[in-house]
CHARMM internal coordinates of N, CA and C (Angstrom, degrees):
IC EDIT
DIST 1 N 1 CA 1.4383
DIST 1 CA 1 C 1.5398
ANGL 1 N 1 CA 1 C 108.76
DIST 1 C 2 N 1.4037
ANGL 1 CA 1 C 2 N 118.44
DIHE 1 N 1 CA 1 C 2 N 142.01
DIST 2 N 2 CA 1.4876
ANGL 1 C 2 N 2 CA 133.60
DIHE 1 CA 1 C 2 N 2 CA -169.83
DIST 2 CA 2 C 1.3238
ANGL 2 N 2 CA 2 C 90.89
DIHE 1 C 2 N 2 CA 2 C -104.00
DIST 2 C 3 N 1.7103
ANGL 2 CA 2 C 3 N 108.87
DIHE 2 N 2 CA 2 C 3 N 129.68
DIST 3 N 3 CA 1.7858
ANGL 2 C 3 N 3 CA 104.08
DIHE 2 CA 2 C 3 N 3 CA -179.88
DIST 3 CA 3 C 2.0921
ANGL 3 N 3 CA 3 C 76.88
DIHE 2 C 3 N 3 CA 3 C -101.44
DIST 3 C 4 N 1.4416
ANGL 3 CA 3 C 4 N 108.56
DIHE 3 N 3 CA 3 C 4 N 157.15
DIST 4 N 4 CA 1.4728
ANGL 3 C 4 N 4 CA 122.52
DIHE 3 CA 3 C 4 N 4 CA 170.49
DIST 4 CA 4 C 1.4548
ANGL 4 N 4 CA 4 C 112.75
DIHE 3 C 4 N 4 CA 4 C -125.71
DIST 4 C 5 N 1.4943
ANGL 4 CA 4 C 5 N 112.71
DIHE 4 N 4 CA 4 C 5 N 128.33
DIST 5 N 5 CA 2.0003
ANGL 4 C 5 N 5 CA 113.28
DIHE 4 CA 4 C 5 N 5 CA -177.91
DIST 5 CA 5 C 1.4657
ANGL 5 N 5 CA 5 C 84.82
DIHE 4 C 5 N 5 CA 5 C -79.09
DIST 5 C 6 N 0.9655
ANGL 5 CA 5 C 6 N 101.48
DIHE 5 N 5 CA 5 C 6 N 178.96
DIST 6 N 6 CA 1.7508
ANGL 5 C 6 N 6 CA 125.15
DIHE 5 CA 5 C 6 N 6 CA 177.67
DIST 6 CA 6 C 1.4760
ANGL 6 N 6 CA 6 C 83.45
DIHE 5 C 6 N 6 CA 6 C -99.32
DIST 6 C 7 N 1.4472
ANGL 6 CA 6 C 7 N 110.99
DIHE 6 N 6 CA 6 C 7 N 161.45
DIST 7 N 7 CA 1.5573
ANGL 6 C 7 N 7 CA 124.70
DIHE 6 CA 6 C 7 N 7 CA 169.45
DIST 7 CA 7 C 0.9158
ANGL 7 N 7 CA 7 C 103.00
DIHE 6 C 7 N 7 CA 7 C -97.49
DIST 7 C 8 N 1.2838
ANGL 7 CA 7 C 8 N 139.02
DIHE 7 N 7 CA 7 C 8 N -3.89
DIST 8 N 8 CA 1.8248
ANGL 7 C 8 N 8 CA 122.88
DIHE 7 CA 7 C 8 N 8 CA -178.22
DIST 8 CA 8 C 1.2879
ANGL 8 N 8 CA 8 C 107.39
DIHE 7 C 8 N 8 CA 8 C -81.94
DIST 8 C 9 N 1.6563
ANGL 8 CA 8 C 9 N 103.36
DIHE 8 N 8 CA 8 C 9 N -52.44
DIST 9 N 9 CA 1.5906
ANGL 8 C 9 N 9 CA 113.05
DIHE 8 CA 8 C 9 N 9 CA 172.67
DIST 9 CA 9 C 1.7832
ANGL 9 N 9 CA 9 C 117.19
DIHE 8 C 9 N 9 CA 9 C -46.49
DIST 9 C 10 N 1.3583
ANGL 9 CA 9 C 10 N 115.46
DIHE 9 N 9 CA 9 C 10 N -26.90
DIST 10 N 10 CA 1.5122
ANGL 9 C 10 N 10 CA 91.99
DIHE 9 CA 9 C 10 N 10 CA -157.40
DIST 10 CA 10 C 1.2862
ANGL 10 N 10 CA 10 C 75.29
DIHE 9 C 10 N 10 CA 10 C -117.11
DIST 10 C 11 N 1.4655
ANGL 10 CA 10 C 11 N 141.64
DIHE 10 N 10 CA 10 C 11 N -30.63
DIST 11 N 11 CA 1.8581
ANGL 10 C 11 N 11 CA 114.82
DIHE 10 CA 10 C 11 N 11 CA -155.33
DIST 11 CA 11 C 1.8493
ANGL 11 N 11 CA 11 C 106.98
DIHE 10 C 11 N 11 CA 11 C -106.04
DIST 11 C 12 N 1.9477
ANGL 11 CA 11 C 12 N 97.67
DIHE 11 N 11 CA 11 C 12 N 8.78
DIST 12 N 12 CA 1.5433
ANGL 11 C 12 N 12 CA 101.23
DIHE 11 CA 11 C 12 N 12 CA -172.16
DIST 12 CA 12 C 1.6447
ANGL 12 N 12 CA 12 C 110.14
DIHE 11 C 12 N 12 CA 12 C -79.33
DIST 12 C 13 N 0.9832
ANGL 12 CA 12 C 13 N 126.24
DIHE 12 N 12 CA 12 C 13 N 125.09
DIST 13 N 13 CA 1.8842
ANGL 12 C 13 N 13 CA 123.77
DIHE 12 CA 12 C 13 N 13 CA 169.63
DIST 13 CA 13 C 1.5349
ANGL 13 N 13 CA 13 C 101.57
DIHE 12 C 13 N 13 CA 13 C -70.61
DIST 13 C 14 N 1.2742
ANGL 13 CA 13 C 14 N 88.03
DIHE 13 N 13 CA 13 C 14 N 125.40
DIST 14 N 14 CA 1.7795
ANGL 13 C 14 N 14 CA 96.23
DIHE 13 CA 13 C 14 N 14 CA -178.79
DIST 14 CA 14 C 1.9032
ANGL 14 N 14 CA 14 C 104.62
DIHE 13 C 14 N 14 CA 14 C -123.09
DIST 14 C 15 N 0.8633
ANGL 14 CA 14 C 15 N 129.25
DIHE 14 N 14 CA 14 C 15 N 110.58
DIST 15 N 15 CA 1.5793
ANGL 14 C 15 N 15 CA 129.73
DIHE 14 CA 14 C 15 N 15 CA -146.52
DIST 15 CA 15 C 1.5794
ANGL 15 N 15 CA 15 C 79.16
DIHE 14 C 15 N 15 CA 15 C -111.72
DIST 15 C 16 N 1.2570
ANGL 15 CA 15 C 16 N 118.66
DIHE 15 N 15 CA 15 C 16 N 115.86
DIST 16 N 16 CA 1.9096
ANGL 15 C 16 N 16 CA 132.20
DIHE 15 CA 15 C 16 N 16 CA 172.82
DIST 16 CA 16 C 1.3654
ANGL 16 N 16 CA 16 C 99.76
DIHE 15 C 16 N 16 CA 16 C -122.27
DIST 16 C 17 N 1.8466
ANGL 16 CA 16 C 17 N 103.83
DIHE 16 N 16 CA 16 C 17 N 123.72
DIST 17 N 17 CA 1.1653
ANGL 16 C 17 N 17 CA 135.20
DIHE 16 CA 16 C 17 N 17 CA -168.33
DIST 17 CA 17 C 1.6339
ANGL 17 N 17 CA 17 C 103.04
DIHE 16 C 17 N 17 CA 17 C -65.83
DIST 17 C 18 N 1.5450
ANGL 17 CA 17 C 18 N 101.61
DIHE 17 N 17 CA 17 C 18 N -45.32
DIST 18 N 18 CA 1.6581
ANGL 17 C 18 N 18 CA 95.72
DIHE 17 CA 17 C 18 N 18 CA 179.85
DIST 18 CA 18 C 1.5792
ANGL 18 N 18 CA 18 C 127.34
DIHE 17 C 18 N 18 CA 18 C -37.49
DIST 18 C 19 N 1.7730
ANGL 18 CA 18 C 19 N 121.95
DIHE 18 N 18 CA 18 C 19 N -30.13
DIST 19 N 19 CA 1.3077
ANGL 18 C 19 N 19 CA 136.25
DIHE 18 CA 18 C 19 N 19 CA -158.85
DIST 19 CA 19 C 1.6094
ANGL 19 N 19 CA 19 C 84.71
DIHE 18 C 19 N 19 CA 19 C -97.26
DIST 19 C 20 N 0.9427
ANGL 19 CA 19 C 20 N 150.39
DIHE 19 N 19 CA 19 C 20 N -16.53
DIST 20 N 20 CA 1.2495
ANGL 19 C 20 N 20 CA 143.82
DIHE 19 CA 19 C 20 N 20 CA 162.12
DIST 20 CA 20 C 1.9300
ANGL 20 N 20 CA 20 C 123.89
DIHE 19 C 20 N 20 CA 20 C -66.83
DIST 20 C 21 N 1.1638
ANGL 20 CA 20 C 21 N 113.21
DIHE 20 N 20 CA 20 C 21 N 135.09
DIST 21 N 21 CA 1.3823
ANGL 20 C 21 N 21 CA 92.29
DIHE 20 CA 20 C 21 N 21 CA -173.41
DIST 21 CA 21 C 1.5241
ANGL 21 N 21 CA 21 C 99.75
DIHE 20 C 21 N 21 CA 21 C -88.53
DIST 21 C 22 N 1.3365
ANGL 21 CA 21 C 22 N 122.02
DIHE 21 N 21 CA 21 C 22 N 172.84
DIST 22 N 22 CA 1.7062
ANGL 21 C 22 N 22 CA 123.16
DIHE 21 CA 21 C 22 N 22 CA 146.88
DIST 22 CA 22 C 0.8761
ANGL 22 N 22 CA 22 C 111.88
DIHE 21 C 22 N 22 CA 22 C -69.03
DIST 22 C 23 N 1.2270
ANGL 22 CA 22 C 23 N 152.91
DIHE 22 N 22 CA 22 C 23 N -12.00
DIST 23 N 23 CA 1.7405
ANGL 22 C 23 N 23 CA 126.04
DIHE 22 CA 22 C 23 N 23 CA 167.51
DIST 23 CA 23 C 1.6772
ANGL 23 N 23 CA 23 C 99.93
DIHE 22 C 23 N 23 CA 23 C -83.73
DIST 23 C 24 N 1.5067
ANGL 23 CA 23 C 24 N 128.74
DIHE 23 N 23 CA 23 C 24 N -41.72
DIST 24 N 24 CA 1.4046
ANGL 23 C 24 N 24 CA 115.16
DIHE 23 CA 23 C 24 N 24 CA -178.71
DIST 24 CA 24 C 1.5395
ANGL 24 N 24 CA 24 C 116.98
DIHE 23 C 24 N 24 CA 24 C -57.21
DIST 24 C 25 N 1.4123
ANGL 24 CA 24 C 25 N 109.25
DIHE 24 N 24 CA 24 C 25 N -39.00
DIST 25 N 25 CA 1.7725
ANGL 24 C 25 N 25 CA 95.77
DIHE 24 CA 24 C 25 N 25 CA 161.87
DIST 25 CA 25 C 1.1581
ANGL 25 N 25 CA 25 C 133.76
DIHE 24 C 25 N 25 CA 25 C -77.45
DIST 25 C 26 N 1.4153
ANGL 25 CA 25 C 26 N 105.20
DIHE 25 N 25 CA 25 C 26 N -34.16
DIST 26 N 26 CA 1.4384
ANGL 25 C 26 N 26 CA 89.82
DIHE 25 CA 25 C 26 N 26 CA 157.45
DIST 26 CA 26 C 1.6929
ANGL 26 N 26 CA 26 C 137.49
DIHE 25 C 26 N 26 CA 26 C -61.89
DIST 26 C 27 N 1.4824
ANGL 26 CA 26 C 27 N 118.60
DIHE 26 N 26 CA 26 C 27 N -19.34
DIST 27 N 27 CA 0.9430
ANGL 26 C 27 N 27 CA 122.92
DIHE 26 CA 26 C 27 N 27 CA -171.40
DIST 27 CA 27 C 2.1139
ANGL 27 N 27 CA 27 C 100.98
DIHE 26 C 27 N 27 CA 27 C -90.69
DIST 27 C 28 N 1.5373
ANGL 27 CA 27 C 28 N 88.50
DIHE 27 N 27 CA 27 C 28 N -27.24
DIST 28 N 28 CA 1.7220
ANGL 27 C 28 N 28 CA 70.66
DIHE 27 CA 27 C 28 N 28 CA 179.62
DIST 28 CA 28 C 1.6901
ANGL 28 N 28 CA 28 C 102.32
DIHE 27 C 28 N 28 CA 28 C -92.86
DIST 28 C 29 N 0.9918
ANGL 28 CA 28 C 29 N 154.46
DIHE 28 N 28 CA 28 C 29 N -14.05
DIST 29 N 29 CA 1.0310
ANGL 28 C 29 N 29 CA 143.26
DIHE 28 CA 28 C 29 N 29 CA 115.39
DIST 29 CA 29 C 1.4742
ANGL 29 N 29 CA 29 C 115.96
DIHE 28 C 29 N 29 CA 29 C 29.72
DIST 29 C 30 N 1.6470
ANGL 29 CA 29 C 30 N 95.63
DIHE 29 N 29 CA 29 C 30 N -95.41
DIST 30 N 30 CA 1.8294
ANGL 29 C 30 N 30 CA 107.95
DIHE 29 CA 29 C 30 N 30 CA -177.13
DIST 30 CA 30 C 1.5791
ANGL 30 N 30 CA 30 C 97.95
DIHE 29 C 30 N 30 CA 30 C -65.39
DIST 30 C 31 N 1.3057
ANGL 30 CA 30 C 31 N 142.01
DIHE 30 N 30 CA 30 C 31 N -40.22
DIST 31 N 31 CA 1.3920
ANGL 30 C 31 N 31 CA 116.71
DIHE 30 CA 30 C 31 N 31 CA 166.47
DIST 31 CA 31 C 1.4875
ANGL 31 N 31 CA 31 C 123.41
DIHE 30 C 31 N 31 CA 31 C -43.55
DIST 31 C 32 N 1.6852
ANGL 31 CA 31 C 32 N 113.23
DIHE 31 N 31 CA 31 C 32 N -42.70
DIST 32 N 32 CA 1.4477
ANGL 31 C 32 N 32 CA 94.51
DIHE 31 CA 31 C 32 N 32 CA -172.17
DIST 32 CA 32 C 1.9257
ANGL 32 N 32 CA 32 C 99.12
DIHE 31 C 32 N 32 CA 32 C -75.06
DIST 32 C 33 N 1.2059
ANGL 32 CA 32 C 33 N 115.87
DIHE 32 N 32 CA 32 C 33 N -41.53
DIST 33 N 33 CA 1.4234
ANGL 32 C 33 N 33 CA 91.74
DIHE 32 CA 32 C 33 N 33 CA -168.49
DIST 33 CA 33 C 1.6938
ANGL 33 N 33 CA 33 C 119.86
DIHE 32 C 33 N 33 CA 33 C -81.46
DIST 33 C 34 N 1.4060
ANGL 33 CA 33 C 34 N 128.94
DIHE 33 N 33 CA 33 C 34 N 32.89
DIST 34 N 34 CA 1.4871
ANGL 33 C 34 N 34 CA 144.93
DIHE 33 CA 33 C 34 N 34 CA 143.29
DIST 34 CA 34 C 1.3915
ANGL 34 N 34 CA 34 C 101.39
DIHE 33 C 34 N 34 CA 34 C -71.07
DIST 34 C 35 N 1.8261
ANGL 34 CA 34 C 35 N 99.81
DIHE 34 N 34 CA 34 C 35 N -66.77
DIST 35 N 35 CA 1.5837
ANGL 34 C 35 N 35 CA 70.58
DIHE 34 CA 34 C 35 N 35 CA 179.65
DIST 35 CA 35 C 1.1614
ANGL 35 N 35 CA 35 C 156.49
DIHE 34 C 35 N 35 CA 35 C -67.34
DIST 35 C 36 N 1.7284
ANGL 35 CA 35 C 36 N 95.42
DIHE 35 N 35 CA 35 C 36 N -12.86
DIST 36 N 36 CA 1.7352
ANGL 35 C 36 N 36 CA 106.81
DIHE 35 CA 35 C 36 N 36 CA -171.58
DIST 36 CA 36 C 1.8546
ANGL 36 N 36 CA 36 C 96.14
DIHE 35 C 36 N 36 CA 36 C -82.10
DIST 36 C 37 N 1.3392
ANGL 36 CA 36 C 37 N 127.79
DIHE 36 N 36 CA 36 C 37 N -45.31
DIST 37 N 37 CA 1.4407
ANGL 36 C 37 N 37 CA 130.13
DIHE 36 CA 36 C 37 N 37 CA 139.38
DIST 37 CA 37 C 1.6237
ANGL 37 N 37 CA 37 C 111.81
DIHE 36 C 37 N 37 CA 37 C 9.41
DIST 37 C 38 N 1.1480
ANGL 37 CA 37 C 38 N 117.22
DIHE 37 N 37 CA 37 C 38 N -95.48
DIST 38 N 38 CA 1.4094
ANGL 37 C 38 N 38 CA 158.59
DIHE 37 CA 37 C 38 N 38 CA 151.32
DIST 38 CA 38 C 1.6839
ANGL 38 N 38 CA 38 C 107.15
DIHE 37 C 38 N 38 CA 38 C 5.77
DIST 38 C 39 N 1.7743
ANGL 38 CA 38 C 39 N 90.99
DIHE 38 N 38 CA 38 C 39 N -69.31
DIST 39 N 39 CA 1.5271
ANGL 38 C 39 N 39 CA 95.11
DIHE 38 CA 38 C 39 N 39 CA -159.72
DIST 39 CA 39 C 1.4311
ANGL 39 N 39 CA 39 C 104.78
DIHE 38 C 39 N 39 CA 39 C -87.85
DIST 39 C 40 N 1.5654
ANGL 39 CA 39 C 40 N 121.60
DIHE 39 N 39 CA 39 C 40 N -17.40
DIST 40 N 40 CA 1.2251
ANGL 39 C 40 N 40 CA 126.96
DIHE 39 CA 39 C 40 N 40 CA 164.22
DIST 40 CA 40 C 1.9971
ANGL 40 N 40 CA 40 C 112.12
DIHE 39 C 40 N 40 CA 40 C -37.79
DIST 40 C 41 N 1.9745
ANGL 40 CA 40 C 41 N 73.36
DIHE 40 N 40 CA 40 C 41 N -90.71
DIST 41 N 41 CA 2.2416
ANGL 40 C 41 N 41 CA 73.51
DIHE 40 CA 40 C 41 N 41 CA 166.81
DIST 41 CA 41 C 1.5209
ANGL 41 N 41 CA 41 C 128.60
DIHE 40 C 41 N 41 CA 41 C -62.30
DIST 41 C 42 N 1.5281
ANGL 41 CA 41 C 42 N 110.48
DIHE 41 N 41 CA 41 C 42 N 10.01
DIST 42 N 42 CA 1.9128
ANGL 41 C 42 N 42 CA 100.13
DIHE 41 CA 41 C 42 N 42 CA 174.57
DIST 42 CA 42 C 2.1492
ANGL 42 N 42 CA 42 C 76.08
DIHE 41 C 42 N 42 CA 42 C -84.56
DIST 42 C 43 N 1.4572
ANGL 42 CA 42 C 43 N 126.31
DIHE 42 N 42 CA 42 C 43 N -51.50
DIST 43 N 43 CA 1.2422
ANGL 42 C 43 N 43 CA 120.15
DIHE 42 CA 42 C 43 N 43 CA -172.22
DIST 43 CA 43 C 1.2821
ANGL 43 N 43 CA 43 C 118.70
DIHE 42 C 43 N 43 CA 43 C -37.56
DIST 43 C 44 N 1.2190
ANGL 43 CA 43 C 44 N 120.78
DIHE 43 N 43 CA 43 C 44 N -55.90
DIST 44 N 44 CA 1.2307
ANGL 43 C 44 N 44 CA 130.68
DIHE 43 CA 43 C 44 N 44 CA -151.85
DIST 44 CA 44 C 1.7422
ANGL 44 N 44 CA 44 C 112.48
DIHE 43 C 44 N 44 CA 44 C -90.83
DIST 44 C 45 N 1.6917
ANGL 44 CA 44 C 45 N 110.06
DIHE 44 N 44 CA 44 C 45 N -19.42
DIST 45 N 45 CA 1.1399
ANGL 44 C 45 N 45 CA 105.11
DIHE 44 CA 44 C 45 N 45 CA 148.01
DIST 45 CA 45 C 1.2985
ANGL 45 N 45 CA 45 C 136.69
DIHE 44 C 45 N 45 CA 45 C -94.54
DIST 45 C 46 N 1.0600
ANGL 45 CA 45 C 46 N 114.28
DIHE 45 N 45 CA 45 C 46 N -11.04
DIST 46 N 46 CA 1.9074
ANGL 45 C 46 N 46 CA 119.30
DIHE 45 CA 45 C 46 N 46 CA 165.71
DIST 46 CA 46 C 1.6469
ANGL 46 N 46 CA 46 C 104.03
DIHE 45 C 46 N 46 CA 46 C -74.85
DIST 46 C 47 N 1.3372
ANGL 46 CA 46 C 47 N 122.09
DIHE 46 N 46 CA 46 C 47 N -14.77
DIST 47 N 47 CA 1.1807
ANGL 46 C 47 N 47 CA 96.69
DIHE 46 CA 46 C 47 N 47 CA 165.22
DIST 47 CA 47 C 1.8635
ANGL 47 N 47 CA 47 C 130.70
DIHE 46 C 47 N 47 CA 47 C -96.79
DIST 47 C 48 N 1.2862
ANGL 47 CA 47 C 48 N 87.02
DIHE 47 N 47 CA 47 C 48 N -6.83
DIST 48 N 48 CA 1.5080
ANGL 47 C 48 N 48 CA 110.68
DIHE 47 CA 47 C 48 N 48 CA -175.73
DIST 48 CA 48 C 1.3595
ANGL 48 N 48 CA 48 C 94.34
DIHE 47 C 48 N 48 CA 48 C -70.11
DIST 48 C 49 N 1.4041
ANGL 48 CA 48 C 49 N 116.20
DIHE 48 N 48 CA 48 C 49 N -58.01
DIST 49 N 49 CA 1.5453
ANGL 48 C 49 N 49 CA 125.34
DIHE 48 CA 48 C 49 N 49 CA -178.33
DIST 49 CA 49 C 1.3127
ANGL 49 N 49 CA 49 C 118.24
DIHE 48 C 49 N 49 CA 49 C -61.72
DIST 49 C 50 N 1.4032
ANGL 49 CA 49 C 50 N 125.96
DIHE 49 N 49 CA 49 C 50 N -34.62
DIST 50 N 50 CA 1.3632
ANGL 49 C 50 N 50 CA 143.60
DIHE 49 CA 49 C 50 N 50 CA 162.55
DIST 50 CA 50 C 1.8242
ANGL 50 N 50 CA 50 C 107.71
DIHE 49 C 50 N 50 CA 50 C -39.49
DIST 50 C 51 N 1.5257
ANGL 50 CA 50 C 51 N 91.62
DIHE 50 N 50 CA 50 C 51 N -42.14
DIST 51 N 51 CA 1.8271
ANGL 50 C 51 N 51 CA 90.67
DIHE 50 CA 50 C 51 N 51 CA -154.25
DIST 51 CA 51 C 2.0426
ANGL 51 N 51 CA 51 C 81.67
DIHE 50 C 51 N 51 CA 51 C -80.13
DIST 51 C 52 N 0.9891
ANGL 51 CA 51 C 52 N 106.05
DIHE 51 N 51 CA 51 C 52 N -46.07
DIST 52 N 52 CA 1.3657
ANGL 51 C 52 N 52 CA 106.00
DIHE 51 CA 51 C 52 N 52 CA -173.70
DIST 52 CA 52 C 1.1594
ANGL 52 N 52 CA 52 C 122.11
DIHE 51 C 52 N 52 CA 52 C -39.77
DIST 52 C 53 N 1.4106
ANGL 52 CA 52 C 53 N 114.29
DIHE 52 N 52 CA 52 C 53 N -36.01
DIST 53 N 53 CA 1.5206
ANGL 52 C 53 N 53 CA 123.70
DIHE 52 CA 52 C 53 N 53 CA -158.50
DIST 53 CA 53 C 1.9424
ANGL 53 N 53 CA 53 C 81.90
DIHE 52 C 53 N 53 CA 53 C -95.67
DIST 53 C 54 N 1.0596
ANGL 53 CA 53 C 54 N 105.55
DIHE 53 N 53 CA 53 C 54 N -47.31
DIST 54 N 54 CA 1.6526
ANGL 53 C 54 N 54 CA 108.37
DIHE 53 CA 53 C 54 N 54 CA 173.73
DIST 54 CA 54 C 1.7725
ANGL 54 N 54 CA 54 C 109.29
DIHE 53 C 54 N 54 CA 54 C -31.31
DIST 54 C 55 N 1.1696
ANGL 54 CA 54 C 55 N 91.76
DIHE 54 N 54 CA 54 C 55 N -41.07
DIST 55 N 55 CA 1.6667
ANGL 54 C 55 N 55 CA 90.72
DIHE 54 CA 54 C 55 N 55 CA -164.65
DIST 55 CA 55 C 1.5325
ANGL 55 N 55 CA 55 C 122.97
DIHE 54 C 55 N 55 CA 55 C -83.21
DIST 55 C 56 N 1.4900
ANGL 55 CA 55 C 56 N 87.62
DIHE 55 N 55 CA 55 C 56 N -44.49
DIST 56 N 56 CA 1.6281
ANGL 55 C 56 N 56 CA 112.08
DIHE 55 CA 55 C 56 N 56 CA -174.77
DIST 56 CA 56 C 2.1013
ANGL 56 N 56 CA 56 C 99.32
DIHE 55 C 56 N 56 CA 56 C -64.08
DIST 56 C 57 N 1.2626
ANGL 56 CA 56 C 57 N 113.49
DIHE 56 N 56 CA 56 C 57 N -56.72
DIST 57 N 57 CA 1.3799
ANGL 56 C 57 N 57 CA 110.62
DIHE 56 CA 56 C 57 N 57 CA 167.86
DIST 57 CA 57 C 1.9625
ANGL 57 N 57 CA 57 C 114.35
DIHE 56 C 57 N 57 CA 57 C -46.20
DIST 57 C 58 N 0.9170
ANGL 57 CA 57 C 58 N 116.29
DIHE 57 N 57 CA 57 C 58 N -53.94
DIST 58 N 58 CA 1.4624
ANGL 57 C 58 N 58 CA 113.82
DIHE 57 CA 57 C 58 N 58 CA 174.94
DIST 58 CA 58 C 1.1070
ANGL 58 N 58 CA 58 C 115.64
DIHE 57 C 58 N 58 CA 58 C -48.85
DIST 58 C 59 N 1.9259
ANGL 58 CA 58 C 59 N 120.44
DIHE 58 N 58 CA 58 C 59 N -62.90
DIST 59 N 59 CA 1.5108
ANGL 58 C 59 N 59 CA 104.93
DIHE 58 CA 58 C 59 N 59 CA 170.63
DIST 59 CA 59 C 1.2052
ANGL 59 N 59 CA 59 C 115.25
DIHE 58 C 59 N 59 CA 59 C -63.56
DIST 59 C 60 N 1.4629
ANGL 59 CA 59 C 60 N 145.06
DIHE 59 N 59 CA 59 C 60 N 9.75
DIST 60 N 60 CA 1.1503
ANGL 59 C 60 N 60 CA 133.48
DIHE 59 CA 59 C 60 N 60 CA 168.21
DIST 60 CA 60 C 1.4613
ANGL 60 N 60 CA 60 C 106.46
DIHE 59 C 60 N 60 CA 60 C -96.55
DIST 60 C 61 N 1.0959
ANGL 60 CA 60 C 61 N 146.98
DIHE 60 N 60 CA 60 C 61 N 3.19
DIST 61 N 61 CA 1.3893
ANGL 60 C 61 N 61 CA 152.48
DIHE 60 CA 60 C 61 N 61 CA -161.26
DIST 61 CA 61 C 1.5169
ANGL 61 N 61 CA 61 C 87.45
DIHE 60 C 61 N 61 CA 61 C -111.68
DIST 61 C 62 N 1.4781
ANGL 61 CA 61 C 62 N 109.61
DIHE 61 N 61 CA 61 C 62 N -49.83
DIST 62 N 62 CA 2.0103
ANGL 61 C 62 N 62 CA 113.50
DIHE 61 CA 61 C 62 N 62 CA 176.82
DIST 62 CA 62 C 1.3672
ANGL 62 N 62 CA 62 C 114.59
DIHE 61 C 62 N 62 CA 62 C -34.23
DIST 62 C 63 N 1.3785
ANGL 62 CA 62 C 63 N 92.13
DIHE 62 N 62 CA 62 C 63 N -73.49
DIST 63 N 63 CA 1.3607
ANGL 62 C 63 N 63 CA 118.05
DIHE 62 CA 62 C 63 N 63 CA -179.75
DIST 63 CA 63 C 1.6502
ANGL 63 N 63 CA 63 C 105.25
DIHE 62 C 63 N 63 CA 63 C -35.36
DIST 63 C 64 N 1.5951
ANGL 63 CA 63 C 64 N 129.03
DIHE 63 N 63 CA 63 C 64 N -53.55
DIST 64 N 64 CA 1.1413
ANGL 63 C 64 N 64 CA 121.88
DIHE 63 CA 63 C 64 N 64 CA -150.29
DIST 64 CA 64 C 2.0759
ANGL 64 N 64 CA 64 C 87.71
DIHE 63 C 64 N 64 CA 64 C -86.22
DIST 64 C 65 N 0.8384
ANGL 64 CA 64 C 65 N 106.89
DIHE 64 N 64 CA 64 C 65 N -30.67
DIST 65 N 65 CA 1.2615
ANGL 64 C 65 N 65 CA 109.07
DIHE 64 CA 64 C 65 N 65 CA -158.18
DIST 65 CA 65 C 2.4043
ANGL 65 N 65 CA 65 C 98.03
DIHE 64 C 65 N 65 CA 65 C -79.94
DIST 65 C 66 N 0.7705
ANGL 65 CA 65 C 66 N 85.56
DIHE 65 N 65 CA 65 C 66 N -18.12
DIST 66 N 66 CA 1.9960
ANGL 65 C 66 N 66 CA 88.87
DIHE 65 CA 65 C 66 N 66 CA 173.81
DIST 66 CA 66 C 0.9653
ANGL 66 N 66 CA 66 C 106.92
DIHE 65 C 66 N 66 CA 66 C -100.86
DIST 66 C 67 N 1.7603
ANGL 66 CA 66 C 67 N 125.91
DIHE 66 N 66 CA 66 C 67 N -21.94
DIST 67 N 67 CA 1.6417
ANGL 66 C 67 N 67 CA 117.80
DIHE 66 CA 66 C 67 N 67 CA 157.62
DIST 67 CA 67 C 1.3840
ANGL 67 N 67 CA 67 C 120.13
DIHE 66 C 67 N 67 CA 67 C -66.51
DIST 67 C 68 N 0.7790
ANGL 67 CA 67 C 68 N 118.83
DIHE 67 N 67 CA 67 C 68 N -14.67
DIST 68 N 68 CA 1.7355
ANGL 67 C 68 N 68 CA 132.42
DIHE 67 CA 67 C 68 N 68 CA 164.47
DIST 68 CA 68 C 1.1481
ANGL 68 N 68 CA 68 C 124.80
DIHE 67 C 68 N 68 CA 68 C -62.41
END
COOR INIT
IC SEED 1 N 1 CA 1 C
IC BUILD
């Protein structure tokens, strides 16, 4: 007789909080919210800079276009 595991039981990832310490979640924790931190102001200044470069190119398009 062939005994058979179930595949859920043996090939399922079961991630148990107990094997985790409290300082590793807590510590990855403040990693994820640096980064979400982070990517906010990398956003919010590439667009600031975006509009800038937006602008500065336009009056330079002026400029070429009244030298004409």
């Amino acid at each position: 007789m062939v005994e058979r595991a179930r595949l859920e039981s043996v090939y399922t990832l079961i991630a148990y909080r107990g094997f985790e310490s409290l300082s590793l979640r807590q510590f990855i924790n403040k990693i994820n919210n640096l980064y979400v931190f982070f990517a906010i102001v990398y956003c919010s200044v590439y667009s600031k800079m975006r509009s800038q470069l937006d602008n500065f190119l336009t009056s330079v398009h002026e400029l070429k276009t009244c030298e004409n």
